[in-house]
DRENDO-1510 file (C-alpha; in Angstrom, 1 decimal, always signed):
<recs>
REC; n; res; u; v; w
REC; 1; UNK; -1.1; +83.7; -41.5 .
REC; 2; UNK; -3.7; +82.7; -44.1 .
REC; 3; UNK; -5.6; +79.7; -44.4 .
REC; 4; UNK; -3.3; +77.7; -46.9 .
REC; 5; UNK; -0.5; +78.3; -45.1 .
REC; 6; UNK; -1.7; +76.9; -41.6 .
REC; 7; UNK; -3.0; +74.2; -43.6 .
REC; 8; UNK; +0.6; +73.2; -45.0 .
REC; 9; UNK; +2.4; +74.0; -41.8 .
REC; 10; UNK; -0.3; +71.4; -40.3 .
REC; 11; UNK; +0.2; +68.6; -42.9 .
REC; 12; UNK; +4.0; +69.3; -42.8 .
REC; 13; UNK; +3.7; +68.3; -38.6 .
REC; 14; UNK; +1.6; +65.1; -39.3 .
REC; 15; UNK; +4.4; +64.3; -41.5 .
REC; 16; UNK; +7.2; +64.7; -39.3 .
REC; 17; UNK; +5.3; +62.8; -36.6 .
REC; 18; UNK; +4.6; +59.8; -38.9 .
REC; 19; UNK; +8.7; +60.3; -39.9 .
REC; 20; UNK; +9.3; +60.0; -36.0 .
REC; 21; UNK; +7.1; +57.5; -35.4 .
REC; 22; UNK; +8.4; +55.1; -38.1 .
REC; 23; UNK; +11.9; +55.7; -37.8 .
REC; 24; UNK; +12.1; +54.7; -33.5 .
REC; 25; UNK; +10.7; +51.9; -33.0 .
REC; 26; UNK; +10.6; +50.2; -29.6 .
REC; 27; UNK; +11.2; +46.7; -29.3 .
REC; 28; UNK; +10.1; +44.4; -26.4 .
REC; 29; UNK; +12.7; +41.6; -25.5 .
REC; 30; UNK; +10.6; +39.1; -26.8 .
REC; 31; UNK; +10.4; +40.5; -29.7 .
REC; 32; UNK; +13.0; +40.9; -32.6 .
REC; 33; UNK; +12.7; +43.3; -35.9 .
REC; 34; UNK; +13.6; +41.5; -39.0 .
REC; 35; UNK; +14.9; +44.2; -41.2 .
REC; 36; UNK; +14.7; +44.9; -45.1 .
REC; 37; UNK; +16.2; +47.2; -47.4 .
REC; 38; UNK; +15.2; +47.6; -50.5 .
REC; 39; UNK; +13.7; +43.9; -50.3 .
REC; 40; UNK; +16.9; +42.4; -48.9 .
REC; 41; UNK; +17.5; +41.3; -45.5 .
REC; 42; UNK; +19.4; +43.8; -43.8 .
REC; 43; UNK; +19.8; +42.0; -40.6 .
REC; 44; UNK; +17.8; +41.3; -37.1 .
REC; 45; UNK; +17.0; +44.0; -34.7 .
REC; 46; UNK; +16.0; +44.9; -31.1 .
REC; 47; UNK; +15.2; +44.6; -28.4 .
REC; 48; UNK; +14.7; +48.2; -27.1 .
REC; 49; UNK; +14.7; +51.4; -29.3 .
REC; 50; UNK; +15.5; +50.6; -32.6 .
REC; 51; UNK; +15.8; +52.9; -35.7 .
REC; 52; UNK; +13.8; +52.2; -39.1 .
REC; 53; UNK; +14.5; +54.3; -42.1 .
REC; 54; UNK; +11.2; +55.4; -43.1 .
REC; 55; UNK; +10.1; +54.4; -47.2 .
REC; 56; UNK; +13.9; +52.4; -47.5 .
REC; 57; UNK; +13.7; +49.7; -44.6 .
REC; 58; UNK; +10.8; +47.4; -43.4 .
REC; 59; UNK; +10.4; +45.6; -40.2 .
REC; 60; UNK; +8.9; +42.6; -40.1 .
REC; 61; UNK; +7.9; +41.7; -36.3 .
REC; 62; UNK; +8.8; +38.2; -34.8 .
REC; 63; UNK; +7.7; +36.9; -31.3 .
REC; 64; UNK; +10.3; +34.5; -29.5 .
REC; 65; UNK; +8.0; +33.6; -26.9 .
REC; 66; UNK; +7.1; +30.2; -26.3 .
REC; 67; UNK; +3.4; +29.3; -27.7 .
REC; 68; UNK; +1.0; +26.7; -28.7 .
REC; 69; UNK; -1.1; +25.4; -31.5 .
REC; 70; UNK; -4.3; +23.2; -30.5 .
REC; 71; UNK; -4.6; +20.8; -33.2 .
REC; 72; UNK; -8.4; +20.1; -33.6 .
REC; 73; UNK; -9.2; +16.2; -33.5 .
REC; 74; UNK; -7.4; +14.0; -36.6 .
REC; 75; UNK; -9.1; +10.9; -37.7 .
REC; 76; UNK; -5.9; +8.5; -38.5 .
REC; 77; UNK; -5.8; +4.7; -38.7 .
REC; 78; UNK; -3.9; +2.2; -37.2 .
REC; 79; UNK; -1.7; -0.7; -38.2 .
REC; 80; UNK; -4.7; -2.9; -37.6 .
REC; 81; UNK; -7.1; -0.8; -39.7 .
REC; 82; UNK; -9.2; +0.9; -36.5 .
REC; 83; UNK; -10.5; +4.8; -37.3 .
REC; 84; UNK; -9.4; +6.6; -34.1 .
REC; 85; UNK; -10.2; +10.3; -33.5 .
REC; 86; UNK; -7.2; +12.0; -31.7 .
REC; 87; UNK; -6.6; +15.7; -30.7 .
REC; 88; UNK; -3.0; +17.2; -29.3 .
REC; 89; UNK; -1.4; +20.5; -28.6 .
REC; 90; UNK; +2.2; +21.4; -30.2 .
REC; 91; UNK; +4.3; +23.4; -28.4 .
REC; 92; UNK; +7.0; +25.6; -30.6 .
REC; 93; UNK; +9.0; +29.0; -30.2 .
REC; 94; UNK; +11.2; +30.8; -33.1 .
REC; 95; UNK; +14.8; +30.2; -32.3 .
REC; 96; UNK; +15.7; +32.4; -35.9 .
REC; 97; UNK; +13.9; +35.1; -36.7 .
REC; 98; UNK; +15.4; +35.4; -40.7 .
REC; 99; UNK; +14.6; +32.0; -41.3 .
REC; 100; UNK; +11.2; +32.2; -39.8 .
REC; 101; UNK; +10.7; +35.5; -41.9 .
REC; 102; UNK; +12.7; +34.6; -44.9 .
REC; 103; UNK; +12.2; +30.9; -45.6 .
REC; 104; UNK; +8.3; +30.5; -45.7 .
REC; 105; UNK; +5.7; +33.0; -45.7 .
REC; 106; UNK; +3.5; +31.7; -42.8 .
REC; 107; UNK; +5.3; +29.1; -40.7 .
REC; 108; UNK; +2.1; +28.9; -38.0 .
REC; 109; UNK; -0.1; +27.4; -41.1 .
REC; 110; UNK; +2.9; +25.1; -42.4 .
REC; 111; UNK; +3.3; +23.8; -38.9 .
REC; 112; UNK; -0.4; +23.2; -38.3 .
REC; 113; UNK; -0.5; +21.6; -41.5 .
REC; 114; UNK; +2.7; +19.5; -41.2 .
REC; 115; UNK; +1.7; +18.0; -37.5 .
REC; 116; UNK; -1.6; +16.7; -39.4 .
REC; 117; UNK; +0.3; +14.9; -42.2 .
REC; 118; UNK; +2.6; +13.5; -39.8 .
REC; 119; UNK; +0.3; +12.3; -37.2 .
REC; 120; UNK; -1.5; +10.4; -39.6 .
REC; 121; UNK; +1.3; +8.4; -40.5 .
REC; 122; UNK; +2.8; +7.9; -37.2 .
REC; 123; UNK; -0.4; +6.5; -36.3 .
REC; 124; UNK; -0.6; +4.4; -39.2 .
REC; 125; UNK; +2.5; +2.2; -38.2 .
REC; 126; UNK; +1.4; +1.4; -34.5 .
REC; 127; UNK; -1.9; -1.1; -33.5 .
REC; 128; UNK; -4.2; +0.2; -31.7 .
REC; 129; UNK; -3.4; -0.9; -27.8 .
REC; 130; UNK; -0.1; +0.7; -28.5 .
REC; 131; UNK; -2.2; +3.9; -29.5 .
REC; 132; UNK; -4.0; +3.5; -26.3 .
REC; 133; UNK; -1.3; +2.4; -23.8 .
REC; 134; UNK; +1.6; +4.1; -25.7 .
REC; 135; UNK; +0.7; +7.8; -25.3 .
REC; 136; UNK; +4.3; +9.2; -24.3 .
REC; 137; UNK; +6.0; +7.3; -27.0 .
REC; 138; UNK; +3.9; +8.7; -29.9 .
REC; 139; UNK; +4.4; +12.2; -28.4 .
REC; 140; UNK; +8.4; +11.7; -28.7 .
REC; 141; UNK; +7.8; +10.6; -32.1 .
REC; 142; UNK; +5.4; +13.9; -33.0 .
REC; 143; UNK; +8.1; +16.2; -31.4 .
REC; 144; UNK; +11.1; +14.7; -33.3 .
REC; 145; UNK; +9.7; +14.4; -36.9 .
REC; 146; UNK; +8.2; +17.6; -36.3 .
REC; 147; UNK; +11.4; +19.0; -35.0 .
REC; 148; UNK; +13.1; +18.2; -38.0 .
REC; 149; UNK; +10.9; +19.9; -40.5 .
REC; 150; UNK; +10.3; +22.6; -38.7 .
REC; 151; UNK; +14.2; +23.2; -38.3 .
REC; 152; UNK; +14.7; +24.9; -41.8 .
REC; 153; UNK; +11.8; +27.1; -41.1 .
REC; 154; UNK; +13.7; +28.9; -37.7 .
REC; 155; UNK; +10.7; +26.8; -35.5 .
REC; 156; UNK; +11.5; +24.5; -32.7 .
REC; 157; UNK; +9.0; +22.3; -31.2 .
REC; 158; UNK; +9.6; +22.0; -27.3 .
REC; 159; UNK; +6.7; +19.7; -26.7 .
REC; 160; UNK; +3.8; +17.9; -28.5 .
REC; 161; UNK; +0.9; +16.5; -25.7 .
REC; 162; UNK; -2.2; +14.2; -27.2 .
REC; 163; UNK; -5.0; +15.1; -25.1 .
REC; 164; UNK; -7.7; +12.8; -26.2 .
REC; 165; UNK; -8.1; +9.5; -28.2 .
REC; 166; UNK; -11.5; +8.7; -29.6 .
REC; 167; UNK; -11.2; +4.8; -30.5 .
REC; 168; UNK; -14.8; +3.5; -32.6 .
REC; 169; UNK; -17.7; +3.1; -30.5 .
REC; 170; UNK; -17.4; -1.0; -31.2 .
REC; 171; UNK; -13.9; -0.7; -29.8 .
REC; 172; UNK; -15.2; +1.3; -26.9 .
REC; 173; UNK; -18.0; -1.4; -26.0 .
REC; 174; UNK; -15.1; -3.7; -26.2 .
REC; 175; UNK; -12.7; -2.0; -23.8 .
REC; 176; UNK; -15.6; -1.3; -21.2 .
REC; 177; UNK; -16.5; -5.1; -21.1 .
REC; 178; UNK; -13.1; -5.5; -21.1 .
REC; 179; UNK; -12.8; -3.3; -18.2 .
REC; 180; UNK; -15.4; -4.8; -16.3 .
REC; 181; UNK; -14.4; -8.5; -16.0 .
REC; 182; UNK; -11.0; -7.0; -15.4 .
REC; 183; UNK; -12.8; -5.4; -12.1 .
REC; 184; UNK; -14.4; -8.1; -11.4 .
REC; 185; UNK; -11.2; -10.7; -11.8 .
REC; 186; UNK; -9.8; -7.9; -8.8 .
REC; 187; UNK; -12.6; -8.2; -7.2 .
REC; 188; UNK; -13.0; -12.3; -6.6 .
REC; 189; UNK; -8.7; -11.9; -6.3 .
REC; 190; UNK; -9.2; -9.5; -3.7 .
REC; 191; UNK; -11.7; -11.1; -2.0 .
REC; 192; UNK; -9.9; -14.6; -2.0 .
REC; 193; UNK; -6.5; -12.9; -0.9 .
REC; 194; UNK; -8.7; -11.3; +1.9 .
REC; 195; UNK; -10.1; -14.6; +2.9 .
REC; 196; UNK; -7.1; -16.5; +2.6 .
REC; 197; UNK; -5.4; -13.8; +5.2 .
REC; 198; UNK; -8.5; -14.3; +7.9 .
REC; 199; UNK; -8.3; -17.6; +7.4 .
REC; 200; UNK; -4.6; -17.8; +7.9 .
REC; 201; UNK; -4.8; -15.0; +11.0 .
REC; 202; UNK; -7.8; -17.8; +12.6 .
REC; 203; UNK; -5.2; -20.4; +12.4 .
REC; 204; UNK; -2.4; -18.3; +13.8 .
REC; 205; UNK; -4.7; -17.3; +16.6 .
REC; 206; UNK; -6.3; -20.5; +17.6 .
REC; 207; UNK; -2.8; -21.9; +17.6 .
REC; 208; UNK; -1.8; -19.3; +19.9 .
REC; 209; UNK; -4.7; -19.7; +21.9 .
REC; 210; UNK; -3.7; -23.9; +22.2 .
REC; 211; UNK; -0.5; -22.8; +23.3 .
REC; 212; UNK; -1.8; -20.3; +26.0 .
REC; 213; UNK; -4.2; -23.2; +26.9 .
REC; 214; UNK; -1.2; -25.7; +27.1 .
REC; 215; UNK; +1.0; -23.8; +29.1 .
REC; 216; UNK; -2.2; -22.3; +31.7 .
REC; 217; UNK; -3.5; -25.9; +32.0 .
REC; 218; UNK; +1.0; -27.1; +32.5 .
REC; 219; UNK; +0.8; -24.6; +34.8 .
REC; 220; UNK; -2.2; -25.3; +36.6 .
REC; 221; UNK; -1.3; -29.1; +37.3 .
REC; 222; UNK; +2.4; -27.8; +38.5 .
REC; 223; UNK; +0.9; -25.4; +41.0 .
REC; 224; UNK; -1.9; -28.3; +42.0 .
REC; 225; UNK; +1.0; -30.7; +42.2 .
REC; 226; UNK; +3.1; -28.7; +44.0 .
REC; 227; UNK; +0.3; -27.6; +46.8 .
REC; 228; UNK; -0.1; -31.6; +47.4 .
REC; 229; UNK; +3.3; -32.2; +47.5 .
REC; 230; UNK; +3.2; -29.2; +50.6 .
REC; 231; UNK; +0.1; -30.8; +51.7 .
REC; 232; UNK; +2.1; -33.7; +52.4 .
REC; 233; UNK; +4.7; -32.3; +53.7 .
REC; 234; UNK; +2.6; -30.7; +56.4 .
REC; 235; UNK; +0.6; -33.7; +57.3 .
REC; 236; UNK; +3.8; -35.4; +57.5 .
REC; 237; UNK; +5.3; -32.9; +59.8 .
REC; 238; UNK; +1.8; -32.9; +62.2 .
REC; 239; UNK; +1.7; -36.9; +62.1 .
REC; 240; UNK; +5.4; -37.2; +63.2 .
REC; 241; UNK; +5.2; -34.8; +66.1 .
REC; 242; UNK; +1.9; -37.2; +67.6 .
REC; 243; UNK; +1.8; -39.6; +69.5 .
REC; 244; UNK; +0.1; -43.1; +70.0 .
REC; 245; UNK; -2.5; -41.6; +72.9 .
REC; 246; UNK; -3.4; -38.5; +70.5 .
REC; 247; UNK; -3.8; -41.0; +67.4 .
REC; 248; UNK; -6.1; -43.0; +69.7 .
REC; 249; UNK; -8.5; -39.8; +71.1 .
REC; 250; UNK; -8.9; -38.8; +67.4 .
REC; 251; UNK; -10.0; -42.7; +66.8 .
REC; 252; UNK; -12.4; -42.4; +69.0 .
REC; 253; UNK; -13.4; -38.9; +68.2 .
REC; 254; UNK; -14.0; -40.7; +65.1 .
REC; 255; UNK; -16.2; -43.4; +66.3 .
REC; 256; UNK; -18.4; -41.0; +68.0 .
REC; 257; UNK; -19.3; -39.0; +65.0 .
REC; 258; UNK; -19.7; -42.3; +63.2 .
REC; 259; UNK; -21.7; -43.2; +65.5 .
REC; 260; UNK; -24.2; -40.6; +65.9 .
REC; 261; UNK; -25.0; -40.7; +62.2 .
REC; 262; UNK; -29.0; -41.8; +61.6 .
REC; 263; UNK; -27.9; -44.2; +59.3 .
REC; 264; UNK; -28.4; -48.0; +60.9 .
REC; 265; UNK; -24.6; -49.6; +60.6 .
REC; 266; UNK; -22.5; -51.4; +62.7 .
REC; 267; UNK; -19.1; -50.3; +63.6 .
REC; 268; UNK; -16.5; -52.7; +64.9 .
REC; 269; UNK; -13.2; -50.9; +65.5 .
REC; 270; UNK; -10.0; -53.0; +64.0 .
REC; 271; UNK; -8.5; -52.4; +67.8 .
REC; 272; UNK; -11.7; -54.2; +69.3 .
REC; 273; UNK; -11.3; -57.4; +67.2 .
REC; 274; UNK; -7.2; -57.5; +67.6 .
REC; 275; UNK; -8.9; -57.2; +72.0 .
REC; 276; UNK; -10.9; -60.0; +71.6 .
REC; 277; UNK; -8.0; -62.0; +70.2 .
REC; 278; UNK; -5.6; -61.2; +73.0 .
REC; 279; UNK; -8.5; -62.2; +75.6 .
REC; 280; UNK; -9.3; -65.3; +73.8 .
REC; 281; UNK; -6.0; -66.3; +73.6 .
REC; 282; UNK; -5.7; -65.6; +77.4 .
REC; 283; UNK; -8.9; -67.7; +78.3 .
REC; 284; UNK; -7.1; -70.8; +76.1 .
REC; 285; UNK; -4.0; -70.5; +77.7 .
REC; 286; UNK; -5.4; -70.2; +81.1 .
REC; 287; UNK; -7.6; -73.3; +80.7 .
REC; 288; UNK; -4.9; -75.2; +79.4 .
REC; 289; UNK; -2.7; -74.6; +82.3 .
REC; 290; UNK; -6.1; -76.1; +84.2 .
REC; 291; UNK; -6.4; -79.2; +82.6 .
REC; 292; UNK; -2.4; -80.5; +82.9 .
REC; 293; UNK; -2.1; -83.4; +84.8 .
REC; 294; UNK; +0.2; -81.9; +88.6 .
REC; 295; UNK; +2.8; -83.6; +89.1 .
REC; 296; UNK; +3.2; -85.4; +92.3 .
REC; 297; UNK; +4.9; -84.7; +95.5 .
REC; 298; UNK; +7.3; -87.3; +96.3 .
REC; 299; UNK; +8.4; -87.8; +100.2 .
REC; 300; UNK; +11.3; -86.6; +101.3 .
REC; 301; UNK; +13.0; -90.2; +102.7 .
REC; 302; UNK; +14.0; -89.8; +106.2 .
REC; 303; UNK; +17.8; -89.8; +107.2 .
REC; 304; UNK; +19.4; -91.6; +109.9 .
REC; 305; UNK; +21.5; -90.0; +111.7 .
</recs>
């Protein structure tokens, strides 16, 4: 075998294998092949091994996963004529891979370039606290106008997320101030609440500490009342069960101690005076009886017999 024939033989292989090699094609199942004949759509393809007829068909590849285009940050004004710098992410997946083929030639661009247009002029019919405040809503809105373009094209958008608002640096100053005296106004409320609540739980407790007095001292004189009541009793028991002698030894028991006291006093025992009384009144009586007149005694007259 010469030269020129080994050549041929050799160009003849790398043909075959580019034949083979364009004609299967395996497909991924996230994948589809959008197949044309002669320049007309001959229909979708995949996934797994597909066949491509080399020089009459062309397959066009078309990814049906789910992906993302990061927006880079829009300067749009509001209602109220503020400049605010805001970025978002749009999330989007083909749902029809002819459309998406057939119906524009680069539907990532037209997307990117649509979501720009249309923030702009969502933006420009809301003020600029609802901008701030009102992140979900404008989200919905993105998603649904974008949604509706995008439909002809074969795109759906599943999501559209704002990750950053830039308002003007004036605004900013604005909203920080703003932010302050609202910390402080939650401060001085807090603060008050928390004063008004010890000053309420002092009450409450002093209260309850009158009451606890109240009842302690209620109970105090009960138990001091009742211990004089059986104080009395008692005496009263021991006083009935003496006698007139016994109350007259502890008399004088008194008298003595009395008595030997340093201090210079007198004592004249009530019984002492009511003795004197009786003996004077004896002594009068006695010289009274004295000093009437006797009567006297008259003769008995004799009788005759």
């Amino acid at each position: 075998m010469d030269e020129v024939t080994l050549a041929i033989l050799i160009g003849l292989g790398l043909v075959v294998f580019f034949v083979i090699i364009r004609t299967f094609r395996i497909v991924p199942e996230y994948e589809r092949l959008v197949i044309l004949a002669l320049g007309r759509y001959a229909g979708t393809r995949g996934p797994g091994i597909t066949i491509v007829v080399p020089f009459l068909e062309t397959a066009v590849r078309v990814d049906l996963r789910e992906r993302f285009l990061d927006i880079p940050a829009q300067t749009a004004i509001t209602q109220d004529n503020a400049p605010i710098d805001i970025d978002f992410l749009i999330y989007y997946r083909v749902v029809d891979p002819k459309r998406a083929v057939l119906e524009i030639s680069d539907v990532v661009s037209a997307s990117l370039n649509m979501a720009t247009t249309i923030l702009r002029a969502v933006i420009g019919d809301i003020d600029l606290d609802s901008v701030l405040s009102q992140r979900e809503r404008i989200n919905t809105m993105l998603r649904n106008k974008l949604d509706e373009i995008t439909e002809r094209w074969g795109l759906k958008i599943t999501n559209v997320e704002i990750r950053e608002i830039k308002p003007p640096r004036d605004v900013q100053d604005a909203m920080n101030r703003q932010m302050t005296a609202e910390r402080e106004r939650r401060a001085v409320v807090t603060r008050a609440s928390g004063e008004r609540e010890a000053a309420i739980a002092s009450a409450e407790g002093e209260k309850q500490a009158a009451i606890l007095r109240a009842e302690g001292e209620r109970a105090s004189q009960l138990l001091r009342a009742q211990g004089f009541a059986q104080s009395l009793e008692t005496i009263y028991g021991a006083a009935s069960t003496l006698d007139s002698n016994t109350l007259m030894l502890q008399y004088f028991e008194a008298l003595k101690v009395i008595g030997a006291s340093p201090a210079t006093k007198f004592v004249v025992p009530m019984e002492l005076t009511s003795m004197i009384s009786n003996v004077a009144g004896a002594l009068g009586n006695a010289m009274g009886n004295q000093s009437k007149p006797q009567p006297e005694k008259l003769d008995k007259p004799a009788t005759h017999g």
